[in-house]
C-alpha positions as CSV (number, residue, x, y, z in Angstrom):
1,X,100.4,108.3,100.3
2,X,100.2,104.4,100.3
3,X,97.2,104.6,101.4
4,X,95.6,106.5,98.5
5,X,97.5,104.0,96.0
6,X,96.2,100.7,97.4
7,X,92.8,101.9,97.9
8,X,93.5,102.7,93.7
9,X,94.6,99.4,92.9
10,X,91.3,98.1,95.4
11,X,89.4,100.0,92.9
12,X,90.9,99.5,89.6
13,X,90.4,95.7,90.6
14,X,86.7,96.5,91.2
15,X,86.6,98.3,88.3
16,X,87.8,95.6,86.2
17,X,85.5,93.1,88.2
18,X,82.4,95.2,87.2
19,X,83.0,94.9,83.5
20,X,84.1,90.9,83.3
21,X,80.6,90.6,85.2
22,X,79.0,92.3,82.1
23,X,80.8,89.9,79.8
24,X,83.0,92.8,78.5
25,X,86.6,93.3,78.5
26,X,88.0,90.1,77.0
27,X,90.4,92.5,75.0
28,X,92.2,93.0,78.3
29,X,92.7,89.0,79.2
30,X,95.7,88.2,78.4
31,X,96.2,85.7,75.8
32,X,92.6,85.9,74.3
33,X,93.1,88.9,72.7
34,X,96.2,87.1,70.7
35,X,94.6,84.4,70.2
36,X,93.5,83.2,66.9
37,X,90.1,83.1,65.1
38,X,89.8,79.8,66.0
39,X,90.5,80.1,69.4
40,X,88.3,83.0,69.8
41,X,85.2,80.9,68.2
42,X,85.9,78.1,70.6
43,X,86.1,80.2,73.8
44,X,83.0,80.5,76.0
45,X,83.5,84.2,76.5
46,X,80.6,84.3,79.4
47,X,82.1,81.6,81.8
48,X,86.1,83.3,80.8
49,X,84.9,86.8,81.8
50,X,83.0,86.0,84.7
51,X,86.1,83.7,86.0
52,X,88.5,86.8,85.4
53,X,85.3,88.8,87.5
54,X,85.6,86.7,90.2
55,X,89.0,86.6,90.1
56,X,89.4,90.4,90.0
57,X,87.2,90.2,93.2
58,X,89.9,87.9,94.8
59,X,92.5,90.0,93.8
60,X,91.0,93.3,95.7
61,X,90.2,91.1,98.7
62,X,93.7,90.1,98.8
63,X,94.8,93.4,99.2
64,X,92.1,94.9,101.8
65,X,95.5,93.7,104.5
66,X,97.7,95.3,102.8
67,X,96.0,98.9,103.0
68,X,95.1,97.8,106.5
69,X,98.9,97.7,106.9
70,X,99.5,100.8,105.9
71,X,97.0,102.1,108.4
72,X,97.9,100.1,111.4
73,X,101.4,100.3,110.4
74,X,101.6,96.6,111.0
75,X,103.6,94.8,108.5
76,X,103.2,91.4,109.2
77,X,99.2,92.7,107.9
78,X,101.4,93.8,104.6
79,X,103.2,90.6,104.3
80,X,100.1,88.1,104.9
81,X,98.3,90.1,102.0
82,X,101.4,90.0,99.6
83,X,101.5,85.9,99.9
84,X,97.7,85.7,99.5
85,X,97.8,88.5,96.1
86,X,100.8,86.1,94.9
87,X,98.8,82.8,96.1
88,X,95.8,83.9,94.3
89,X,96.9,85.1,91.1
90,X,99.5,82.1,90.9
91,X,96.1,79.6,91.3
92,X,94.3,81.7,89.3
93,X,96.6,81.4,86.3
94,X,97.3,77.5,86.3
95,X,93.3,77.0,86.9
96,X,92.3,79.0,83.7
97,X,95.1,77.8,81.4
98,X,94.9,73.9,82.2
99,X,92.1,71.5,81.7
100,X,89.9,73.4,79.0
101,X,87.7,74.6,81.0
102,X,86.6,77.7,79.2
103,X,87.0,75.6,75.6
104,X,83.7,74.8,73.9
105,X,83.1,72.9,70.5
């Protein structure tokens, strides 16, 4: 059974991945879709969706040990995927919501 979840999550993440490289799905980024008119006009949608792309990319990589785990039944494999999932996502946020970097005037 674990097996068949994490290889879901895998590909919901590749899923997700596949449509921020298109430059769709900025509904689904959190805090864009409530931001304001404003903010929405001065947010370089391309280089936010394909950062969220990437990141989604990450995010499945990160978790190619944790289905490994549940195949070797190692669970120091679970463990070392867990920290890297929480590494990623916790770098991931504080990149995107400091310094502007998706802001344009």
């Amino acid at each position: 059974m674990p097996i068949y979840v994490h290889s879901a999550v895998i590909l919901l993440f590749l899923v997700l991945a596949a449509v921020f490289f298109r430059g769709k799905g900025t509904g689904l980024i959190a805090g864009y879709n409530t931001a304001s008119a404003y903010e929405k006009r001065h947010t370089d949608e391309r280089k936010l969706t394909r950062f969220m792309a990437w990141l989604m990319l990450a995010l499945a990589a990160c978790f190619v040990p944790i289905l490994l785990s549940a195949v070797l039944d190692a669970m120091w494999l679970f463990w070392l995927g867990f920290a890297l999932f929480l590494a990623v996502a916790v770098a991931g946020v504080v990149y995107a919501n400091t310094g502007n970097r998706f802001w344009k005037p």
